[in-house]
N, C-alpha and C positions, 0 to 999 in steps of 0.2 A: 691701871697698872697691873691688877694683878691677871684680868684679862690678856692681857698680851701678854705675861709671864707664864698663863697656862698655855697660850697658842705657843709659842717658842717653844714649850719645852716639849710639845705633842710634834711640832714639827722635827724637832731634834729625836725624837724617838720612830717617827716615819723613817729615819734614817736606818733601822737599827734591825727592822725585819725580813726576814729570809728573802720575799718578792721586792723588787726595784720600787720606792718612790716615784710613781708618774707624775709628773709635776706639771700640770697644763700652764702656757702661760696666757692670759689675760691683756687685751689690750683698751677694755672699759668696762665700765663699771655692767652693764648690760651683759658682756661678754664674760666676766667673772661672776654673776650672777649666772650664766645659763649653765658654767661649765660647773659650778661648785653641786648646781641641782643634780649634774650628770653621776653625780659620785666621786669627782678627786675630791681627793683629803687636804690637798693642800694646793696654792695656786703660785704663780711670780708673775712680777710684773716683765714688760717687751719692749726693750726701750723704740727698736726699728717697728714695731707693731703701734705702739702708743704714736711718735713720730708719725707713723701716715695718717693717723685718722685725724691728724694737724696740718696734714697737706703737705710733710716734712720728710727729708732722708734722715736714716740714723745716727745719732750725734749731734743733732739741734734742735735738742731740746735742753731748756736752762734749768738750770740744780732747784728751781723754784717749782717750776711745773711739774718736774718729776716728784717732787716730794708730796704738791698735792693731787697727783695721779696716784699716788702708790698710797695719799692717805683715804683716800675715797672706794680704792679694790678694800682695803681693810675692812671701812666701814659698811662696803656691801655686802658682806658674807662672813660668814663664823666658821671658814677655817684659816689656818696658818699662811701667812702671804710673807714671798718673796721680792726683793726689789733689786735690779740690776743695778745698786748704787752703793759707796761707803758710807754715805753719813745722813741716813734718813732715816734717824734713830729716833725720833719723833715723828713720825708717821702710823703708829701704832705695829711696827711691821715685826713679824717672828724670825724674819732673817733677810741678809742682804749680801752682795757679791761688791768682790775687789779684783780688777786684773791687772795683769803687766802693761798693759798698752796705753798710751798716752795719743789721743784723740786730736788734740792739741796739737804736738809736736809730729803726730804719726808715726812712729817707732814706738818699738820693744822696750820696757825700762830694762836698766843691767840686772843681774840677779840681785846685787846687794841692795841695791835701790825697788827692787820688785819687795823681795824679803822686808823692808823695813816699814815697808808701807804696808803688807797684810799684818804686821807685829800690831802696827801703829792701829788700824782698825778693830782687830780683833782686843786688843786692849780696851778699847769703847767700848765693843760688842756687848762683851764679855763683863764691864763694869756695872755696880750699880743691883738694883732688883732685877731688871729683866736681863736675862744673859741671850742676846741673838744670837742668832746660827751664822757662821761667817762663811760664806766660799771663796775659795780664792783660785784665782782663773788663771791658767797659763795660755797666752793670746797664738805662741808661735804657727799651728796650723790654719788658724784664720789670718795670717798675718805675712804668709809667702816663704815659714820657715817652720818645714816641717820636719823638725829635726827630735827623735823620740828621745832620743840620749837627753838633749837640751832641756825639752818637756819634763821627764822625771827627777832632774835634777830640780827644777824650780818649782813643781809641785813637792818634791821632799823638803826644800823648802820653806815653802809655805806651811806646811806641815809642823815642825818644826816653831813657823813662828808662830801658832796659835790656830792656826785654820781648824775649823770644824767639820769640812767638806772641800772636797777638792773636786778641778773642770777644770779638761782641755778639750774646751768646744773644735769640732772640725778634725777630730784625731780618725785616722786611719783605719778601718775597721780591722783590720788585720795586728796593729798592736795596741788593742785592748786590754788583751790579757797579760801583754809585759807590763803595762802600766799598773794595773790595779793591784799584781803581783809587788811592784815594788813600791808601794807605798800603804800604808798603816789605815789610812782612814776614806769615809766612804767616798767614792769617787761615781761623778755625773758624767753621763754621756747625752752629748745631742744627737736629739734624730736628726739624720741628714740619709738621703739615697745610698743606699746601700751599708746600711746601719745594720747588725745583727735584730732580731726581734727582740722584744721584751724578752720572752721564755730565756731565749738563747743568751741576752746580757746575764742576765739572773745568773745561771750559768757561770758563767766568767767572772761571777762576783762584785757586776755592777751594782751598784745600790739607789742611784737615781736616774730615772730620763725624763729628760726637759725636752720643750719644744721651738724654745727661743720664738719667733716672729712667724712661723711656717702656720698655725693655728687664724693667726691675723688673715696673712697673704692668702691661704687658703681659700678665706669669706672674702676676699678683695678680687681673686678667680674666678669664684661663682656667681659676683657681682656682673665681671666682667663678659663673663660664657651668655649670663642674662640678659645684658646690657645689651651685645654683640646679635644673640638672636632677635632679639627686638627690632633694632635699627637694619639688620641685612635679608632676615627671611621675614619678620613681620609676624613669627607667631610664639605661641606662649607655652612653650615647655618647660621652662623655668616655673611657671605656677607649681610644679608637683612638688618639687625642694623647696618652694616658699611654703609651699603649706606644711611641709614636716619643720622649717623652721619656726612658723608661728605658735604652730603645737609649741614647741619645746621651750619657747618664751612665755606662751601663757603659763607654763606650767612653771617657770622658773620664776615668774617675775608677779606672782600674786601674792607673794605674801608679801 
């Protein structure tokens, strides 16, 4: 316990320095191993990243699996781990995400019903010896409604109900700076094309960038581009990138 009371309270403090939190996110134990070698400080889990390497689209995976995925990145590595779920508060994890979107039914929850359920988490979070880092995610730009006005009202919000960090994944690169502007506490951006740089969030007073699934699919591309050369031209250019990958697992994966 008090292990994860000190990673909590270092990743709550990653939050709090002048450069953005890079937050890589991990889709196995292997892969949060290599990245934690790379130098982040802190890692999350992906739930569309974890999903594939299950053979699965995003959102089917069960409240069981996710918890012991998210408790296994923990156990691989000695920094502060994220998890893309409310109540995996036994998973050994420094912090975890709530958002508006209801997977199930496929829509938006209303604001009041958004609000009550980051209250209701962050209450958990926040009980007890270890206090997690809560984010609370407003879903509308990944969701067909990208409405900025709508956005900052529900992350003030969320704010409001106890959130620790606030995300609206898929927000617009162009109102960054309204957003971070109107609201109090640190706010995550995901990289997505045409995303300002790190330098340039920092800038604008971002304080975290995440990677959501893109780090996954990435390795699923190069799988792919390898896979692809093999089967159509017959020859092995792919060996150069495998060997700079094997490099970088021996090196992550000996102790």
């Amino acid at each position: 316990m008090h292990e994860q009371a000190e990673r909590a309270a270092r990743f709550l403090a990653l939050h709090l320095t002048e450069r953005p939190l890079l937050l890589a996110n991990a889709w196995d134990v292997g892969s949060a191993k290599l990245l934690a070698s790379l130098g982040f400080p802190a890692l999350a889990t992906t739930s569309s990243g974890y999903a594939a390497t299950l053979g699965r689209l995003d959102y089917s995976v069960s409240r069981e699996e996710a918890l012991a995925h998210a408790a296994a990145l923990v156990e691989a590595t000695q920094v502060p781990v994220s998890a893309d779920f409310e109540d995996g508060f036994a998973a050994g994890l420094a912090g975890c995400s709530v958002e508006d979107w209801s997977a199930a039914e496929e829509r938006l929850y209303g604001l009041e019903v958004a609000a009550e359920r980051v209250a209701a988490a962050a209450e958990a979070a926040h009980a007890g010896p270890v206090s997690l880092v809560l984010t609370a995610r407003a879903e509308n730009h990944l969701r067909g409604n990208p409405d900025l006005a709508d956005t900052i009202v529900r992350l003030q919000a969320f704010q409001e109900a106890g959130a620790d960090v606030l995300y609206a994944p898929g927000l617009d690169p162009r109102d960054i700076r309204e957003l971070v502007a109107s609201v109090d506490l640190p706010v995550n951006v995901l990289a997505r094309p045409g995303v300002p740089s790190v330098a340039q969030l920092s800038e604008l007073g971002v304080k975290r960038v995440s990677v959501g699934g893109a780090f996954a699919f990435a390795a699923l591309g190069a799988l792919t581009d390898a896979a692809t050369e093999l089967l159509n031209a017959g020859t092995y250019g792919f060996l150069e990138l495998s060997s700079s990958g094997a490099t970088a697992s021996r090196g992550a994966f000996a102790g």
